[in-house]
C-alpha positions in Angstrom: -30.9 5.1 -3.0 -30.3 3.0 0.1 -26.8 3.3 1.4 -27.2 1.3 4.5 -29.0 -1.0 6.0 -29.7 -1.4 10.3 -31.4 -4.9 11.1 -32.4 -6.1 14.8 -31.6 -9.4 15.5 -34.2 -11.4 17.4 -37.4 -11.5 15.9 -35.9 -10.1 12.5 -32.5 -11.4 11.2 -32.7 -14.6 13.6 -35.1 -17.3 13.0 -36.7 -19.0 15.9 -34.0 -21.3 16.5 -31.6 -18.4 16.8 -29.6 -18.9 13.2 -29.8 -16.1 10.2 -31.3 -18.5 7.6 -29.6 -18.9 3.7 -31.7 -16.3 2.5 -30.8 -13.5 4.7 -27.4 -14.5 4.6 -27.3 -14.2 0.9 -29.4 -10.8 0.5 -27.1 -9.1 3.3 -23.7 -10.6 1.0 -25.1 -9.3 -2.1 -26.3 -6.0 -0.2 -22.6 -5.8 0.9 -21.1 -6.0 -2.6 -23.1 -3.4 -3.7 -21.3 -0.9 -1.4 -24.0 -0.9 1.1 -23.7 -1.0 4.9 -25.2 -3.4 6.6 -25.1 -2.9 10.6 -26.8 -4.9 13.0 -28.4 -3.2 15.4 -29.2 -5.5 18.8 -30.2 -5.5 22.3 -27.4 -8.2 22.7 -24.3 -8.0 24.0 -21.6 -7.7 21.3 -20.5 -11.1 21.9 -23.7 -12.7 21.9 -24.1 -10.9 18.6 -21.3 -11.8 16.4 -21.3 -15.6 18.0 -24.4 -15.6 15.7 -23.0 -13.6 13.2 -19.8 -15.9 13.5 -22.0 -19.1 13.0 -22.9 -17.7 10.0 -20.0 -16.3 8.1 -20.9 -12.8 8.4 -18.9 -9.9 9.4 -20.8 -6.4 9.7 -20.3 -3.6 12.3 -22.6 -3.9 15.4 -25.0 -1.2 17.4 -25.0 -3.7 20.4 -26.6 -3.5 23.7 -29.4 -1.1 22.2 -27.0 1.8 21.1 -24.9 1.5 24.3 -21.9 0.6 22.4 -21.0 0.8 18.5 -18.2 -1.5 17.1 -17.1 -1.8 13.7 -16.8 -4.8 11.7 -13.4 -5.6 12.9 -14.8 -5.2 16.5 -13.3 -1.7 17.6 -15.4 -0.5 19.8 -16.7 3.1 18.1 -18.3 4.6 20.5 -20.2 3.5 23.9 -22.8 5.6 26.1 -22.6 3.6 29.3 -24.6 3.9 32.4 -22.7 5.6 35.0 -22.4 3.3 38.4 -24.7 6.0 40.8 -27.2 5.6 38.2 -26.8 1.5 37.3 -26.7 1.3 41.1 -30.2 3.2 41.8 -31.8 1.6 38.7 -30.6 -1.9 40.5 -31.5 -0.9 43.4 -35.4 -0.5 42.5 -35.6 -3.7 40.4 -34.8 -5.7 43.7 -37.2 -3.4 45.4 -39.6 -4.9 43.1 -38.4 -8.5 43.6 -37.5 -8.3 39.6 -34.3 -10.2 38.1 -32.2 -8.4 36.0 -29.1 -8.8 34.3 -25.7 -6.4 33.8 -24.8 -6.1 30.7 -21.5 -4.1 30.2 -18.2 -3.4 28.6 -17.0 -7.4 29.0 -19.3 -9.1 28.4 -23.4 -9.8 30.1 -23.7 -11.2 33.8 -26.0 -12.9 35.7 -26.8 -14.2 39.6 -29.1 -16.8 38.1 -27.9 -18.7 35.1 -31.6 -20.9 35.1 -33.1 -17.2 34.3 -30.8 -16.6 32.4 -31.6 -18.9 29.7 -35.6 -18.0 30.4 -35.2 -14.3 29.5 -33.8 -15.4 26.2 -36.5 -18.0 25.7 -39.0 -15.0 26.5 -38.0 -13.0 23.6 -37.8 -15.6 21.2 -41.2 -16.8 22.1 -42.6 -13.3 22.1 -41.3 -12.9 18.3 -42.2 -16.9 17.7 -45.1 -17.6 19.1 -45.9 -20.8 17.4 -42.5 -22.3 17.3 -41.8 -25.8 19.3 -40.3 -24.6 22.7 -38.1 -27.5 23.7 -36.0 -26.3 20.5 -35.9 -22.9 21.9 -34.6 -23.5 25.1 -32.0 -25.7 23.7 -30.8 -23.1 21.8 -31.0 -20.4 24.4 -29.0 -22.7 26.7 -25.8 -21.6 24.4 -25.6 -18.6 26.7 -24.4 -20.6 29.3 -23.3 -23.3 27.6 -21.0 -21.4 25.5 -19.6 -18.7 27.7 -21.9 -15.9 26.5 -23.3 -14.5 29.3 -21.5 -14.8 32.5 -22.4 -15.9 36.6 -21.5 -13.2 39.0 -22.0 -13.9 42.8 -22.7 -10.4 43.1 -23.6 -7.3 40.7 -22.1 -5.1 43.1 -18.6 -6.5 42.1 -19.5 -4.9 38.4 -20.2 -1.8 39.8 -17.4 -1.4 42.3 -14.7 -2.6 39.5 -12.9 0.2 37.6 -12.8 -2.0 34.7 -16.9 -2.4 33.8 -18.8 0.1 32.3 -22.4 -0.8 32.9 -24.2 -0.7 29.1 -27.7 -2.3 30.2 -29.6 -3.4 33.1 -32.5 -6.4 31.0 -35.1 -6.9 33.8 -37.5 -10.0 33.5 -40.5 -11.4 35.7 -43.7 -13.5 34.3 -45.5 -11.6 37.0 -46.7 -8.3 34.8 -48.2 -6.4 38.1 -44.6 -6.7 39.5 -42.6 -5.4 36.0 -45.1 -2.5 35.4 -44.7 -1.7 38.9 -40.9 -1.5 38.6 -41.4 0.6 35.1 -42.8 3.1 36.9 -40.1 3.0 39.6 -37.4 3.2 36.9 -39.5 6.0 34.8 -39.3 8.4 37.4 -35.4 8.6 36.7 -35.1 11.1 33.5 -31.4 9.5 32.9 -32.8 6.3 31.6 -34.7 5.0 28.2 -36.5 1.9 28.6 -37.4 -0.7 26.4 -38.7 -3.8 26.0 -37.7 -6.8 23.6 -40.1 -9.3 24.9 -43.6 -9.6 26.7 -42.0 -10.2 29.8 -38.6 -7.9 29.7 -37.7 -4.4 30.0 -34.6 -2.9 28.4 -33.1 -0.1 30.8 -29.8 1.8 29.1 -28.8 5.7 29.2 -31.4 7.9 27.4 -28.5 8.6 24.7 -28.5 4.4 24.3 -30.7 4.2 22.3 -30.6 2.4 18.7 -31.9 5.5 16.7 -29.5 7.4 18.4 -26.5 5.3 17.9 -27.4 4.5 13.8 -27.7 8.3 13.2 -24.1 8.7 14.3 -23.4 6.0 12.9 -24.4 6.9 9.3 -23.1 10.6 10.2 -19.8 9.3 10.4 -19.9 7.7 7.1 -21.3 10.4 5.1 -24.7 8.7 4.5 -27.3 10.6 5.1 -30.6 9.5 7.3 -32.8 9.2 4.1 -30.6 6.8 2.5 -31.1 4.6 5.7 -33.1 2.0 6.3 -33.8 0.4 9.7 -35.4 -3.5 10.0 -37.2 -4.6 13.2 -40.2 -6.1 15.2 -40.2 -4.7 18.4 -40.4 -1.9 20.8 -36.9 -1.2 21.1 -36.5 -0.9 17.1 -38.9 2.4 17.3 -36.1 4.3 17.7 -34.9 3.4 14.9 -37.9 3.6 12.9 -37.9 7.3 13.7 -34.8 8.2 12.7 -34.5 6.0 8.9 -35.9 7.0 5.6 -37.1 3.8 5.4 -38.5 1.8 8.5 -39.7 -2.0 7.9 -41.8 -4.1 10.1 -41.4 -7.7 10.5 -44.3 -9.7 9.2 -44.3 -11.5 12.9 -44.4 -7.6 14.6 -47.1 -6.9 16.1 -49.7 -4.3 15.0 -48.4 -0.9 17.1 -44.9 -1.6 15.3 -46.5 -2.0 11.9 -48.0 1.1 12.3 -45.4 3.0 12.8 -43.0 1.4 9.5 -43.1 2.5 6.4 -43.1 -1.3 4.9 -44.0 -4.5 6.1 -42.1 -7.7 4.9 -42.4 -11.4 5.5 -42.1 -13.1 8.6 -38.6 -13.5 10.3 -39.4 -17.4 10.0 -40.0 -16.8 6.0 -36.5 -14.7 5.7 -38.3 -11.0 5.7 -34.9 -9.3 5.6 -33.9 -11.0 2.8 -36.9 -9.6 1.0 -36.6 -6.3 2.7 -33.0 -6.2 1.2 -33.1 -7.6 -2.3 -36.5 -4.8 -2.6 -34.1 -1.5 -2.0 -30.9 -3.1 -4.0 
């Protein structure tokens, strides 16, 4: 039996125009009075995640930032694996070698030096999960982020990582040039501190190796008496292996791409068609 259930956002419980559709919304209700945990489990920042969430009239805990941090449903923060500054400041310090932008994502909040990209990078990973979708609707709804206050301009990073009161969760790198990001991957995998990730075609997802969303849902679960096998984890991308790994049950999105497929147990429907909704209601 299924006692919880982790779903990603983007690409899985988001449609392309960045809302959690009826469907899902009913399934994850239902789900919920059933005793069931549902936890969303996101690269996002925890305030970009429950703004959605929010929208919808949803409350559920939230593996944020890619296991970085863990809050519950009334938005304690549970547990948090941060970067720590020598090491946010070398993986920095090798993006800009590369010419790569990045942005900080940390303990208030996600920042940025370049609010134009900042809405790209979000367009990126909805078009990587969407590829067919109309794009002047995407970046009207990834404008929100600045728009609505949810990511942040910074002069400079090094104010994050000089203040006492930041913890550095995630550094999300992003360049259409894909000879500049590999060459900064390799940079960035020669330090054995860091996991990376990606979430889009053009992105890479740099936490602490222990941030990680497997990671984080196993001690999440642990806490709550639910064992592993009764888990099941929902996702499309790269940064959802983890994940994958680690439940008794792993689902692909129908809009994943083939190496994720392979690797789940199940594949539903499309996130466009509501394939957590039917990945739900199927275990429940």
């Amino acid at each position: 039996m299924i006692k919880c259930i982790a779903t990603d956002m983007d690409g899985t419980l988001l449609n392309s125009v960045q809302q959690i559709s009826p469907e899902n919304k009913e399934a994850i209700l239902k789900a919920q009075a059933q005793g069931v945990e549902i936890v969303v489990a996101t690269g996002r920042s925890y305030q970009e995640a429950t703004y959605v969430l929010a929208e919808a009239g949803l409350t559920c805990p939230v593996i944020c930032v890619n296991g970085a941090e863990v809050r519950s449903k009334e938005g304690d923060v549970l547990s948090a694996n941060p970067l720590d500054k020598p090491l946010a400041r070398e993986a920095a310090a090798r993006l800009i070698e590369k010419d790569v932008y990045f942005e900080v994502y940390t303990n208030q909040g996600a920042f940025t030096v370049d609010p134009d990209k900042a809405v790209s990078i979000l367009v990126d990973i909805i078009v990587s999960a969407n590829p067919d979708v109309n794009q002047a609707e995407i970046i009207e709804a990834a404008g929100a982020r600045i728009r609505d206050g949810l990511i942040h301009t910074i002069e400079d990073y090094e104010l994050l990582f000089a203040g006492e009161e930041y913890q550095i969760y995630k550094l999300l790198a992003f360049s259409f040039d894909s000879e500049r990001l590999e060459a900064a991957n390799q940079l960035l995998a020669e330090i054995e501190e860091l996991a990376i990730s990606t979430s889009g075609h053009e992105n890479l997802e740099i936490t602490h190796r222990n941030a990680q969303k497997g990671i984080a849902l196993e001690s999440f679960v642990t806490a709550r008496g639910i064992d592993l096998a009764e888990t099941m984890a929902i996702g499309d991308n790269y940064n959802d292996v983890s994940m994958f790994e680690k439940a008794g049950r792993s689902v692909a999105m129908g809009n994943a791409g083939y190496e994720i497929k392979s690797l789940c147990d199940v594949i539903t429907d499309t996130n466009e068609e509501s394939g957590v909704a039917k990945a739900i209601l199927e275990v429940i």
